[in-house]
Phi, psi and omega in degrees: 000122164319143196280349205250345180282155200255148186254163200200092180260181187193125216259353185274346215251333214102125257231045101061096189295332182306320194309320194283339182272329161290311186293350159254022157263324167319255192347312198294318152001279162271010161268324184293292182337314204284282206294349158273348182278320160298329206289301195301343158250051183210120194322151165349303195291330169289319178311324198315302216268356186268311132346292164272007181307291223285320210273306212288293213284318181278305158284130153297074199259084163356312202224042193242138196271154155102331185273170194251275167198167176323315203265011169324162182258124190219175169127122143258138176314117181080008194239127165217118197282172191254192214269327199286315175289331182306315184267050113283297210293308193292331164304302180290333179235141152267037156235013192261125184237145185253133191221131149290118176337100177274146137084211170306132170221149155297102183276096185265327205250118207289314170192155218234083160257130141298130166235152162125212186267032148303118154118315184319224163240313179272357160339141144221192179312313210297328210262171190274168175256128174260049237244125176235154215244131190231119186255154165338124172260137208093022177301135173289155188282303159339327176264337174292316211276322178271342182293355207257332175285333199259332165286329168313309179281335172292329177287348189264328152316307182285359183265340156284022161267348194107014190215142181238125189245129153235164188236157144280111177264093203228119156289080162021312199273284210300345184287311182304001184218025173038081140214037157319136178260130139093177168297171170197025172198111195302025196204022182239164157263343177143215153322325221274358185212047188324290173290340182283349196262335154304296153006284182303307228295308224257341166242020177240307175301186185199126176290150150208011143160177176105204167319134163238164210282148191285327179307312166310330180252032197247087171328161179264001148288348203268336207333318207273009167226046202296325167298314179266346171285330193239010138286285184328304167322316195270323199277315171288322158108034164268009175218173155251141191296330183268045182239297192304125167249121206261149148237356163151214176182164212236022177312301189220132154278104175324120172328289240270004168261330190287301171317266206297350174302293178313308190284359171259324152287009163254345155328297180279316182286017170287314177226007144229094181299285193319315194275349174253345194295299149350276161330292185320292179327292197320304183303319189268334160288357190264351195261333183308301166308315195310157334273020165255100189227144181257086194314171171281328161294333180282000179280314193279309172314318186300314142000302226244325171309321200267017164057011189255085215249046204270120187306325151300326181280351197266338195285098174013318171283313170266004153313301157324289177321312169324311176263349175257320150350307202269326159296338172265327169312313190271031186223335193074039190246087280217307202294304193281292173350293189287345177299306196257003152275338169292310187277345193281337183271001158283330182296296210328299189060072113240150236237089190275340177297313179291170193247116184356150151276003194237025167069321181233148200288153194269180181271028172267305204271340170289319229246272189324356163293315197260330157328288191295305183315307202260016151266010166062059184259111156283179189300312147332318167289322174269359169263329177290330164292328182294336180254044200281339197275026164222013169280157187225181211329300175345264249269319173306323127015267198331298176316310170335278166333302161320290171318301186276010173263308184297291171328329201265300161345275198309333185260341173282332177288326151314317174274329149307342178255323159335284224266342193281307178294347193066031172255036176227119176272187217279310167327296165277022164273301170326275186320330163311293175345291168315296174327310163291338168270347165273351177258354145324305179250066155241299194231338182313159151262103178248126169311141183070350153330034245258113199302138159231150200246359199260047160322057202033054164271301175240131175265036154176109178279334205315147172264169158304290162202176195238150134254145184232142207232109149293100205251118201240123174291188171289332191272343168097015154301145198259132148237190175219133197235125178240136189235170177286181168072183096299109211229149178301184175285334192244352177289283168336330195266024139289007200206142183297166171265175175245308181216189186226200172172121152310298170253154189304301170271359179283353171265340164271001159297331216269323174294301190323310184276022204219353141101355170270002141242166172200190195325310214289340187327166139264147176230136154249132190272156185226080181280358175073215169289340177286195185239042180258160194248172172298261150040272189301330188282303206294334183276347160305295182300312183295312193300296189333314188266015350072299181250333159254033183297145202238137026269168179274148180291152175301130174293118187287170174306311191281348162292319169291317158336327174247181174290152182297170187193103190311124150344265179209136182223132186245135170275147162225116162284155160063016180290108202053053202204111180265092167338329177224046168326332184281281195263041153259335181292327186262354187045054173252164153220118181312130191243109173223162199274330175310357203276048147281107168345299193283337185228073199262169188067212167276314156317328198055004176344111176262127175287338171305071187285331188217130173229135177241139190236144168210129167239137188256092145328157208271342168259031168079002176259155187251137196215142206204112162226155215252157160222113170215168168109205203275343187242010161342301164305293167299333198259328183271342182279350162319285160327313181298278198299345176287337178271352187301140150335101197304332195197146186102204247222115154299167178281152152323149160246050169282142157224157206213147207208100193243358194273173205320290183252161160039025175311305181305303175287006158282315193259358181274298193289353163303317216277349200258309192286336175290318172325306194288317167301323161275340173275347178275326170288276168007286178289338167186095201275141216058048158256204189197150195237127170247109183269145148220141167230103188077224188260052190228178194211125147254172168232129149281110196279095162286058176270113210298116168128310227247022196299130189191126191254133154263136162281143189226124178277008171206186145324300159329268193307331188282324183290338174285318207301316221270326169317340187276170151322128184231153175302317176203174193307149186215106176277207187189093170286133198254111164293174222252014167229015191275040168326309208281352169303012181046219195292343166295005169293356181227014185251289167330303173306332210279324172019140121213182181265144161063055158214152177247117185228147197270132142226169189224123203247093185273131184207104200045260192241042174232177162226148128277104162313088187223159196202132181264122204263171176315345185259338186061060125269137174258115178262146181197127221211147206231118174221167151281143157250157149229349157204142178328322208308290187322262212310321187235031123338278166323336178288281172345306158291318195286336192277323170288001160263350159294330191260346158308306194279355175305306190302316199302303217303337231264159189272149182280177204211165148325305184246050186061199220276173166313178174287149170309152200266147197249171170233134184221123193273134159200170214247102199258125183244140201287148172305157211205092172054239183256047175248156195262177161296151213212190148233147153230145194278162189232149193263195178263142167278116271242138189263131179237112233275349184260014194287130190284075162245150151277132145317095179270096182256167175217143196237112149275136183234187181270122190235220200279156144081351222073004180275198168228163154249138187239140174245166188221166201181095183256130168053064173076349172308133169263113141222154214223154142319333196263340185277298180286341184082225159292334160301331191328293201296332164316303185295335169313288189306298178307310189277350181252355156282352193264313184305333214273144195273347175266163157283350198283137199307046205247155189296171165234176172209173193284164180245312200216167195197108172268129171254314170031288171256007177274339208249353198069240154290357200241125191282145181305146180259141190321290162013256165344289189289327175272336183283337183275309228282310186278002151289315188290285173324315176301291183330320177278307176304326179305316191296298158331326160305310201304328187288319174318293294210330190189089160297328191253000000 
């Protein structure tokens, strides 16, 4: 057979040792070709360590880099070094002498490959030695623990050479039976991709001694029977099993590899696109084929029987290339076509607009020459891929796009083949899940969002310089406009913008996180109507760079697993908003005893006018909301606290203040009150925060998820509001300037559950009256006074006939009914030289059968329409609505002047109170019986005047 002929065994024909023998120096050929083109892109030093690789692995050598001891497991098969490695190893030690092995030696290293772009188009200074070490199989875990140790020392020896080497350690038997241990490509996941990584293996590596692989002498027709193809061989004796290294064979590939295959470059092309992009294509045409599917190694094989051994067309990348080329041609698909001819000429990196730096062009750079002419790329095209480390908003946008339509492609086609093969297990539903939520908060599009477009495209977007512009239309809308240049006031509106914004800051989150300013940047400002100063934009950008520093860490797997959950979040109060114009407009500063931010001056001013919050989430997305207007503060401290995490690490917390006046003391007290609101949730989740901001009272409802501020404009509405009715105890934290509440600064705190505490405020010849109920809802009544007896007496009997009749209702237990509900007095006393307004406690007032009350009670029912009805019962006496009507209480008033032996003039009150039937089975809160007790009383007392006033 002619040497130029393509070769064709058969094992029913008979089987030709000359053939097996041309076919592996055809192999050897083109290995040899591959391992001199590594050679040729790699420094003296680098040569060095590539050169001794096969001699440090055969021998066990003292003063030889790599050694362990004498019983290391060593021996490469078949290795005998020539005089040109001897005179290396005697360079790196001159006292190191080589003897040659006599008689039987232990051959531990069966065999020495490189994998990976060694050897490629795509070689650089930069790539790694992939070096995989295929050792004896069944090596004792003692011979394992030194062969991993002596591959240990070698990787740190080759990097003092200039190379970063990982070694592999792979057993044969168990790799050909898919049980390879660990990663086995410093740029793989691992096991989990057997056959594809063979595959890689088998069209990449490059021998550099021992066994060559049994895999070469298999036809690729033969493949699907490769196991009887290869006992034949072996069992007739056209090979000797110790020449040969089997590793295994590419008959069938399992679906379920094409998945994890995929979902691991879309992994990785989440934040290097160009180096997965290639791969992925690659995964979907090979998951497109199943189950007839035609590897590439099995392509390169065919290649080399067919005697076509031209080393550029073999070269791995462009094998690749070739084949993802013919598949997108029969599909017509042009746009992704020209997207994997862009990543294969980045990988490549050489800058063909430029002219070599050594003058003579290397054969990487001839063979991407004949590559570009015949995609019919002109020089315009290569100078613009040639200038990517300067590209910028543009040109990266374009690029984007593109990148992330493919990665979005690539995961609907995964997930479409998952489910067509029926191949996702529970494992790789996970990995989808996951998958999808990184290419969610990566790329997806949101309100409030801040995009990032630089997905490893360009590395340094930053301009030289910018200008920004505060712009108001005709229509009278605001923008904030960022141009390239430096451009004048009258200049800029000729020139395009690079972005636009409504607000300020969701554009300067968007350069900071995208890398289009940095130190060096010039800025020039137009600020417009607004009051932002240079001063202030540049301390925006340093908070920005500070508290957010870019680039960002990878979002782990267990972050994804949950829902986001803010990070780290920054506030910029007033950005670009001078809180007191008038008086920076007069160049005044104000002297007042008043300086709380929220309530400043005489005025009472709240200075917060405006807050932009950016949160960084635990999935890496940056998020920017804007707050103005009268509830600003509150609607973002809502938002802030709804968003907090139920459990686990709170976010970082900053704020920040660049504006005009009072900035600093603006920003301690916001930074004071989100503390205090969150250590108040924090500590008793369903309390409530009593805020003042100008003359208005919030109240905050601190329910974890569901957090909602009432606004109240006075005293009056906050005391009905704190009057109402609650579901369960609800305590109520006071913020640390909220004073002016007069005494409820000292009532409130006082909270407790399942207690009733009375207090009372004498002031000359009135009391206030109030009582914090089992829920800490607050009732409060305006009385005259005239003695503690007088004023809290009438409270008194009636709240023990409420916890009578409480007691009565509650079910009996072994050890009788529940504990009694408690009642407790105190006494508010106004400040007194330097004691503050205060509480003191009171004992209950000692009950006396000579006490001068009439017994009233009342009964509310649910009546027609929605109304209710009262029957009323002085000393056991019925008078009802249904008998007197609109008269009841006339009538009432009249029988209870008539008992009185005086004519004198004194309130009366409820005694007792049935509630009963307006609430149902659920009992009514002490609340509740007092706000009806003192409806009732007005009423009943109006009447009694009028009857004092017209007896008849």
């Amino acid at each position: 057979m002619s040497r130029s002929q393509e070769i064709r065994t058969d094992l029913d024909e008979g089987i030709d040792r000359k053939d097996l023998s041309l076919l592996r120096t055809r192999f050897m050929s083109v290995n040899d070709g591959r391992l001199e083109r590594t050679r040729q892109a790699m420094s003296p030093r680098q040569q060095l360590v590539l050169t001794l690789l096969p001699l440090l692995l055969d021998i066990n050598h003292p003063i030889l880099p790599g050694y362990v001891s004498n019983g290391t497991p060593a021996g490469l098969s078949g290795f005998k070094p020539d005089p040109k490695v001897i005179a290396e190893a005697q360079r790196l030690s001159r006292s190191f002498s080589y003897k040659p092995h006599r008689g039987v030696r232990n051959e531990a290293i069966h065999g020495l490959f490189l994998m990976g772009s060694l050897g490629t188009v795509a070689q650089n200074e930069q790539s790694d030695l992939d070096v995989w070490v295929c050792h004896q199989p069944d090596l004792s875990p003692t011979c394992l623990m030194e062969l991993r140790r002596k591959c240990d020392l070698l990787e740190a020896w080759a990097a003092t050479q200039g190379t970063e080497a990982h070694f592999f350690l792979i057993d044969p038997a168990r790799f050909a039976q898919g049980r390879g241990a660990g990663p086995l490509t410093s740029d793989d996941c691992g096991t989990t991709q057997h056959y594809l990584l063979l595959d890689e293996f088998y069209r990449t590596a490059i021998w550099l001694g021992g066994r060559t692989p049994l895999w070469w002498l298999v036809p690729a027709y033969e493949e699907h029977r490769y196991d009887l193809y290869v006992q034949t061989l072996i069992r007739k004796r056209f090979i000797r099993a110790d020449e040969v290294l089997d590793l295994g064979n590419l008959g069938a590939i399992p679906a379920s590899e094409f998945l994890g295959a995929g979902l691991w470059q879309l992994y990785k092309g989440i934040e290097s696109p160009y180096k997965s992009v290639l791969k992925l294509l690659l995964t979907e045409v090979y998951a497109s084929e199943h189950p007839d599917v035609q590897c590439i190694a099995l392509r390169y094989k065919q290649a080399v029987y067919a005697n076509r051994l031209d080393l550029d067309e073999l070269d791995p990348y462009i094998v690749v290339y070739r084949r993802l080329e013919e598949y997108l041609k029969d599909r017509d698909d042009h746009q992704r076509l020209e997207l994997i001819r862009r990543c294969l000429y980045i990988k490549v990196n050489k800058p063909l607009s430029r002219p070599p730096r050594n003058r003579r062009k290397s054969w990487q750079r001839l063979l991407l020459e004949r590559l570009t002419d015949e995609w019919g790329w002109d020089s315009r095209q290569l100078a613009m891929l040639d200038s990517r480390s300067r590209w910028k908003e543009g040109q990266v946008s374009l690029e984007r796009r593109a990148l992330v339509n493919e990665l979005t492609y690539g995961y609907r086609f995964l997930s479409q083949f998952a489910r067509q093969m029926q191949v996702v297990s529970p494992m790789d539903s996970h990995d989808l899940g996951i998958l999808g939520r990184r290419l969610y908060a990566a790329f997806e599009r949101k309100a409030g969002k801040v995009e990032f477009i630089n997905p490893g495209i360009s590395p340094d977007m930053a301009e030289e310089s910018l200008t920004l512009v505060r712009n108001t239309g005709s229509d009278g809308d605001h923008q904030w406009i960022l141009l390239r240049g430096n451009l004048g006031a009258l200049e800029w509106r000729n020139y395009a913008p690079l972005k636009r914004s409504r607000d300020l800051v969701p554009l300067l989150a968007w350069c900071h996180r995208n890398g289009v300013i940095d130190a060096s940047t010039r800025i020039s400002l137009h600020p417009g109507d607004s009051d932002l100063r240079e001063a202030e934009l540049s301390g925006l950008l340093g908070s920005l760079q500070q508290v957010l520093p870019v680039p960002l860490d990878t979002v782990s797997e267990q972050a994804l697993l949950a829902g986001s959950v803010p990070k780290k979040v920054l506030l910029l109060i007033n950005v670009g908003v001078d809180p007191l114009p008038q008086h920076s407009l007069l160049n005044m500063h104000m002297a007042t005893g008043r300086t709380d931010s929220l309530g400043y001056s005489g005025a009472r001013e709240n200075l917060v006018v405006s807050i932009d919050q950016l949160t960084l989430n635990s999935w890496n997305e940056l998020m920017v909301s804007r707050y103005d207007g009268a509830d600003a503060l509150l609607d973002c401290l809502r938002d802030y606290l709804d968003a907090l995490p139920a459990e686990g690490a709170l976010p970082e917390f900053h704020v920040r203040c660049l504006c005009r006046n009072r900035a600093p003391l603006i920003a301690r007290r916001v930074e004071e009150l989100f503390a205090d609101a969150q250590a108040s949730l924090a500590s008793s989740p369903n309390s409530r925060y009593l805020l003042q901001i100008r003359q208005h009272y919030h109240l905050i409802d601190l329910v974890p998820g569901q957090v909602r501020h009432a606004s109240l404009p006075d005293l009056p509405a906050l005391l009905d509001h704190l009057g109402e009715g609650r579901a369960a105890y609800s305590p109520i934290h006071l913020d640390r300037h909220a004073q002016e509440v007069n005494d409820l600064a000292v009532i409130l705190p006082a909270g407790k559950p399942d207690c009733l505490q009375v207090f009372y405020r004498i002031r000359g010849e009135h009391a206030e009256l109030s009582v914090l109920d089992e829920l800490n809802a607050l009732w409060r009544q305006h009385l005259p006074f005239k003695d503690e007896l007088t004023l809290l007496t009438p409270l008194q009997r009636f709240l023990q006939s409420i916890l009578y009749r409480r007691n009565a209702m509650q079910p009996l237990t072994d050890h009788g009914r529940g504990p009694t509900m408690e009642i407790l007095y105190h006494q508010i006393l106004a400040p007194q030289g330097d004691l503050p307004l205060r509480l003191e406690r009171r004992a209950a007032l000692p009950s006396r059968v000579s006490d001068p009350f009439y017994d009233v009670q009342a009964i509310i029912e649910p009546g027609d329409r929605g109304r209710t009805q009262v029957s009323l019962y002085c000393n056991h006496r019925e008078f009802s609505e249904l008998e007197y009507g609109p008269d009841l209480f006339a009538t009432v008033a009249r029988h209870i002047l008539a008992q009185r032996r005086t004519r004198e003039r004194y309130p009366c009150y409820i005694t007792d109170l049935d509630l009963s039937g307006m609430f149902g089975d659920s009992p009514a809160q002490t609340v509740q019986y007092l706000r009806y007790k003192m409806r009732l009383e007005a009423a009943l007392n109006q009447a009694l005047e009028q009857q004092a006033l017209d007896p008849g």
